[in-house]
VMD Tcl script that draws the C-alpha trace (Angstrom):
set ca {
  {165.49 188.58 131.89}
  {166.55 186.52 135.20}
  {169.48 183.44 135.33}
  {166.29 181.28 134.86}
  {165.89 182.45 131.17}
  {162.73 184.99 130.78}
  {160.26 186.42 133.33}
  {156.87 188.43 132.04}
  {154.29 189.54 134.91}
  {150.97 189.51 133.86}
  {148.00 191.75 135.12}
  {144.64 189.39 136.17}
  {141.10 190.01 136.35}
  {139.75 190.58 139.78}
  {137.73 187.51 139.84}
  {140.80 185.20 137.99}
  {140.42 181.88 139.90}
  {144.05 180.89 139.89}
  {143.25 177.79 142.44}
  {141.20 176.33 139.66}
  {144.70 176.80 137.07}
  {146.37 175.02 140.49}
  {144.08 172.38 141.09}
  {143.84 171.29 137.04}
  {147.69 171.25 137.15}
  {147.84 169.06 140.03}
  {145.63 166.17 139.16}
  {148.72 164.23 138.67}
  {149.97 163.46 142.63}
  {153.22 161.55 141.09}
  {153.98 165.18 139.99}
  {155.48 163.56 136.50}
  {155.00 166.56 134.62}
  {153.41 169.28 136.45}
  {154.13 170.31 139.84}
  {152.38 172.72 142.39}
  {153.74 174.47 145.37}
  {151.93 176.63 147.55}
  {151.17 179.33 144.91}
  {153.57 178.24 142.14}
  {152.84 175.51 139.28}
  {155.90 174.26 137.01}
  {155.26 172.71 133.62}
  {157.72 170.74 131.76}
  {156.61 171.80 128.23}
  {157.58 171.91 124.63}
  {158.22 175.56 123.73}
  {158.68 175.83 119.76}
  {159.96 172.40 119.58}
  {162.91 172.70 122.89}
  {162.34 171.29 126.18}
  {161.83 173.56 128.97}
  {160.31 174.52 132.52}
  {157.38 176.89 132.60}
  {156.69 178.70 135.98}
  {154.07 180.44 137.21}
  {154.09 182.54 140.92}
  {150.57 183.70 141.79}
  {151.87 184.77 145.39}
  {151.45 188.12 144.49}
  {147.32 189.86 144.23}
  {145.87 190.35 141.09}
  {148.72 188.97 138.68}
  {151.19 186.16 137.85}
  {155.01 185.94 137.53}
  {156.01 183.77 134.26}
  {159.30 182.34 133.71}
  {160.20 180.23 131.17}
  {163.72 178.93 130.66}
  {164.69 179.60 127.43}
  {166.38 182.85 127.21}
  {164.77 185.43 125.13}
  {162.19 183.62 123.19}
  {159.35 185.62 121.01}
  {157.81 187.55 123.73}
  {154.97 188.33 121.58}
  {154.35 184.56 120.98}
  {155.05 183.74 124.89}
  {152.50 186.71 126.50}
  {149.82 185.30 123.27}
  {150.20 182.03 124.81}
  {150.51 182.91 128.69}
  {146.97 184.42 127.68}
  {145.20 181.03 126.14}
  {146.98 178.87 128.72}
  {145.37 180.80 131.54}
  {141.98 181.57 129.87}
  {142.48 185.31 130.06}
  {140.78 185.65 126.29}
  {137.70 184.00 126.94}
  {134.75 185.22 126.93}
  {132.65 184.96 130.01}
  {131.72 187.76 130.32}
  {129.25 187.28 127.35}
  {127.70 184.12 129.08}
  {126.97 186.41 132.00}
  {125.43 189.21 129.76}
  {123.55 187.29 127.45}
  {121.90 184.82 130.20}
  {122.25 186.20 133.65}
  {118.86 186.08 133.98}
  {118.42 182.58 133.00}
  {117.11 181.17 136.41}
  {119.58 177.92 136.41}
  {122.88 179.66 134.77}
  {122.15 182.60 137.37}
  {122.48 179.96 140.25}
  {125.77 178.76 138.70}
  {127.53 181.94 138.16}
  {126.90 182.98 141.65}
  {127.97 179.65 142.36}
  {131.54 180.00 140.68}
  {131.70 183.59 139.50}
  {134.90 184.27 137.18}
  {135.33 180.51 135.92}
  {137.40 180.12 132.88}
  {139.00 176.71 131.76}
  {142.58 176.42 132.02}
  {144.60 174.92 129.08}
  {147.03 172.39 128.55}
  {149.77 173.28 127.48}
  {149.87 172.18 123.63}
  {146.83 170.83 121.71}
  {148.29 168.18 121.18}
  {148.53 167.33 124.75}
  {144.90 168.30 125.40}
  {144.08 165.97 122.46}
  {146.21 162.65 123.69}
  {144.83 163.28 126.97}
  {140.96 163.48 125.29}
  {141.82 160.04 123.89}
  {143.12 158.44 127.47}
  {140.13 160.08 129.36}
  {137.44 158.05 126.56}
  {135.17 155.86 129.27}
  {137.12 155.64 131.73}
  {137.31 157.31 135.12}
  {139.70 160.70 135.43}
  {141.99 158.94 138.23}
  {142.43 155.92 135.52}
  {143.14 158.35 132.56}
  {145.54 160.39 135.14}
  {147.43 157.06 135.44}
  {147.66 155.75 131.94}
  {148.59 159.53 131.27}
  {151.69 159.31 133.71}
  {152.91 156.32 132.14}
  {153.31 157.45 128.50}
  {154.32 160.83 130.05}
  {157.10 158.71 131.64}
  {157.76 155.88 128.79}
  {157.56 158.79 125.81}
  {158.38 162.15 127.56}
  {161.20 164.16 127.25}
  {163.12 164.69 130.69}
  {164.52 167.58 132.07}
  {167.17 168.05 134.71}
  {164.92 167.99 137.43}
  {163.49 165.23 136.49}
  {159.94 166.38 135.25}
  {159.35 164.90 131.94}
  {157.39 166.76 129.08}
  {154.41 165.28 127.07}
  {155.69 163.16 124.41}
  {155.70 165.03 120.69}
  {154.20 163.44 118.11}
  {157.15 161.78 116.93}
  {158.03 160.10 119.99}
  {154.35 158.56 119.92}
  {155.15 157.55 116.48}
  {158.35 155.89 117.37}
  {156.58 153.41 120.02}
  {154.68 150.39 118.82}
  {151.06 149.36 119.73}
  {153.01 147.26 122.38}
  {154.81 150.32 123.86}
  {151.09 152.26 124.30}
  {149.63 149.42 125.26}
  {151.93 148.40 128.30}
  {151.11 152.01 129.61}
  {147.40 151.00 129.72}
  {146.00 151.71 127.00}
  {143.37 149.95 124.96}
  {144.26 148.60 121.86}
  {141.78 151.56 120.02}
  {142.95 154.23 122.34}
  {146.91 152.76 121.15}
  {145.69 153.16 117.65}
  {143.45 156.32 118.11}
  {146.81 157.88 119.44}
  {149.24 156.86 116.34}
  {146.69 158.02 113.87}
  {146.62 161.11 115.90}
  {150.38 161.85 115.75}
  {150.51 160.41 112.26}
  {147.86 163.22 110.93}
  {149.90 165.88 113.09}
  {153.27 164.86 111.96}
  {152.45 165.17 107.94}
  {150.09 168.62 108.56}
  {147.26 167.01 108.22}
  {146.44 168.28 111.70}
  {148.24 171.29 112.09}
  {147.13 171.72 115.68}
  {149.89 174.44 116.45}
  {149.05 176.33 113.54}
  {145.23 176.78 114.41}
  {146.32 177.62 118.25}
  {148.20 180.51 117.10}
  {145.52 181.44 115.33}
  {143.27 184.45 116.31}
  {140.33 183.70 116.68}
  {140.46 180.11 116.58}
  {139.02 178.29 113.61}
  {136.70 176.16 115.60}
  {135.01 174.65 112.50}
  {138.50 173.90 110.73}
  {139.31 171.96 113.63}
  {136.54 169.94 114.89}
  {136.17 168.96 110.96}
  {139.88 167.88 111.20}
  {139.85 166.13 114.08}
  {136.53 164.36 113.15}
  {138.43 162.73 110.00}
  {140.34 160.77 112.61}
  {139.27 157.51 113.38}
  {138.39 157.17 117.04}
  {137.81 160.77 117.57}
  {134.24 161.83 118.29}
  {132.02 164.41 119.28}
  {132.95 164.37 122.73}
  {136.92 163.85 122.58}
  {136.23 167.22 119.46}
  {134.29 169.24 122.09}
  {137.42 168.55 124.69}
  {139.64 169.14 122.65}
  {138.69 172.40 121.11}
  {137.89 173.22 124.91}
  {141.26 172.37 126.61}
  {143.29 172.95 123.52}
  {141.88 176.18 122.31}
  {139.58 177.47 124.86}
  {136.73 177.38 122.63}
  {133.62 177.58 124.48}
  {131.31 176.58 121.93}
  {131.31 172.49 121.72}
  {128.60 170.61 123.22}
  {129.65 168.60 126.51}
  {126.04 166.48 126.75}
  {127.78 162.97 125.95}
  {129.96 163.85 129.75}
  {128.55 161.59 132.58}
  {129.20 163.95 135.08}
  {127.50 167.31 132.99}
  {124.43 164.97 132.91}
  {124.57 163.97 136.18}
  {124.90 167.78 137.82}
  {122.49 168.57 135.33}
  {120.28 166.79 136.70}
  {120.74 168.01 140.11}
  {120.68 171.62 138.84}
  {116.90 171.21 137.41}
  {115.94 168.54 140.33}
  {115.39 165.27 138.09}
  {114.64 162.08 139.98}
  {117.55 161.07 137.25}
  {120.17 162.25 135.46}
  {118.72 163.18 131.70}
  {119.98 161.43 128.77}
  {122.22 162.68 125.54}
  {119.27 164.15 124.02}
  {117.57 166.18 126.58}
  {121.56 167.64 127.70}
  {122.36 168.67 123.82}
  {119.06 170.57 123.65}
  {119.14 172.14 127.09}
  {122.88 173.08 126.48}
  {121.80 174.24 122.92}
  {120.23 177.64 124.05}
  {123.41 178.74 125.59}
  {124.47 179.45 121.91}
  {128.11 180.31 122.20}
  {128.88 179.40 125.86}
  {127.89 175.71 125.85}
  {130.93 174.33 127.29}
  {131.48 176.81 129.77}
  {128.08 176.27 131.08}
  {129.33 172.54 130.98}
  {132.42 173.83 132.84}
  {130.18 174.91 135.69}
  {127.95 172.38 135.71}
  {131.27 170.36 136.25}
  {132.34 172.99 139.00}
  {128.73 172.30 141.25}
  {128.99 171.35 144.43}
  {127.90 168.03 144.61}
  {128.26 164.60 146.83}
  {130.83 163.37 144.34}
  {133.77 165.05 143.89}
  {133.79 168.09 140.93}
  {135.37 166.80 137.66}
  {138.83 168.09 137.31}
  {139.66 167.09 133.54}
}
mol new
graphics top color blue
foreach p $ca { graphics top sphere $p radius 0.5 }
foreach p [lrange $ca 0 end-1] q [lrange $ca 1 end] { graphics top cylinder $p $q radius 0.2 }
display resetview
């Protein structure tokens, strides 16, 4: 326990990539509600419904300090989600075994050995920011992202804001959304989203807790929602759950590396991604993740 409410150090793997937790928690430069120092990230987050600061220190090798401040929460519950929102209980190490020799995925985990995808911090966030980030470009979702964060959010003292709940989206009108930029679908993609949420249809906190993750559950709940397809599923299940399974081939940017990776004179369409992705079985988004990670001439995706 510290003044700041609870602390919990946590042991990472030797190849944990903590400047790719950094750099996905600083896409925001306004700093509404994430903020990165040096070797330290704060999160203004929801924790079991209370407003709160998250921290986490990486200035020390080979772990990070956690302190959230809410004195003595569920420890059990807080190390079980320290774990998913870092990406410590994926598996990547069974993308390695099962097709290191494969001669393109060899090339990309020398390229960016150790990659896991850092979460959001709720589901539901990953989710509202899958619907923003629909066709459009990441710097224009960032910004349309900021302004419900600001509009809806719940501020703290130091005046971070958390992502709105879904009852704070539900409280806005199609007006409110849409003077933060969003489309009039993407307004109403977002109150159907909170609405299913809100009445358990979508019990999106109750599947994250659970272990494993019931990947079909979800992707068949959040395909009942209007406006929600393949794609935003895939995200969501990736960001939200760290389920590497979901097939990334509608993303502009995996088709465009893709192409690079295999030399095309283009980069391929839907079909020819979803089938080369296919063979990677269990792993397909995280071999999207890398293909995302390439070095490239334009700048590596950092949804």
């Amino acid at each position: 326990m510290t003044e700041a409410g609870t602390a919990l150090r946590l042991t990472l793997p030797a190849d944990y990539r903590h400047a790719d937790v950094q750099r996905f928690y600083a896409r925001d430069r306004e700093q509404v509600s994430e903020r990165t120092t040096g070797q330290r990230i704060e999160k203004a987050l929801h924790w079991q419904g209370h407003p709160t600061l998250l921290q986490l220190d990486f200035s020390e090798p080979a772990s990070v300090l956690a302190q959230l401040s809410i004195a003595e929460p569920d420890t059990t519950a807080l190390l079980h989600y320290l774990r998913n929102l870092l990406g410590l209980n994926q598996d990547i190490d069974g993308l390695r075994i099962a097709h290191g020799a494969h001669p393109e995925i060899a090339r990309l985990l020398r390229q960016t050995p150790g990659l896991r995808m850092p979460q959001s911090a709720s589901p539901f966030e990953a989710a509202c920011w899958a619907v923003i980030g629909q066709m459009i470009s990441v710097d224009a979702a960032i910004s349309v992202r900021r302004r419900v964060i600001r509009a809806l959010g719940t501020p703290l003292a130091n005046g971070m804001h958390c992502h709105p709940q879904p009852d704070a989206l539900l409280g806005a009108t199609p007006d409110d959304l849409r003077s933060c930029g969003l489309s009039a679908s993407k307004a109403a993609t977002l109150i159907r989203l909170a609405k299913a949420v809100e009445s358990n249809q979508l019990p999106l906190d109750t599947w994250a807790a659970t272990t494993p993750s019931p990947a079909a559950a979800i992707a068949e709940g959040l395909a009942s929602i209007k406006g929600i397809g393949p794609w935003t599923q895939s995200y969501i299940l990736l960001r939200g759950y760290g389920v590497l399974d979901g097939s990334m081939h509608g993303d502009v940017v995996v088709r465009k590396r893709l192409g690079a990776l295999l030399n095309l004179p283009e980069a391929p369409d839907q079909a020819f991604t979803q089938q080369w992705l296919a063979q990677f079985g269990s792993w397909k988004a995280l071999v999207a993740a890398h293909l995302w990670a390439m070095p490239a001439d334009t700048q590596a995706k950092d949804y």
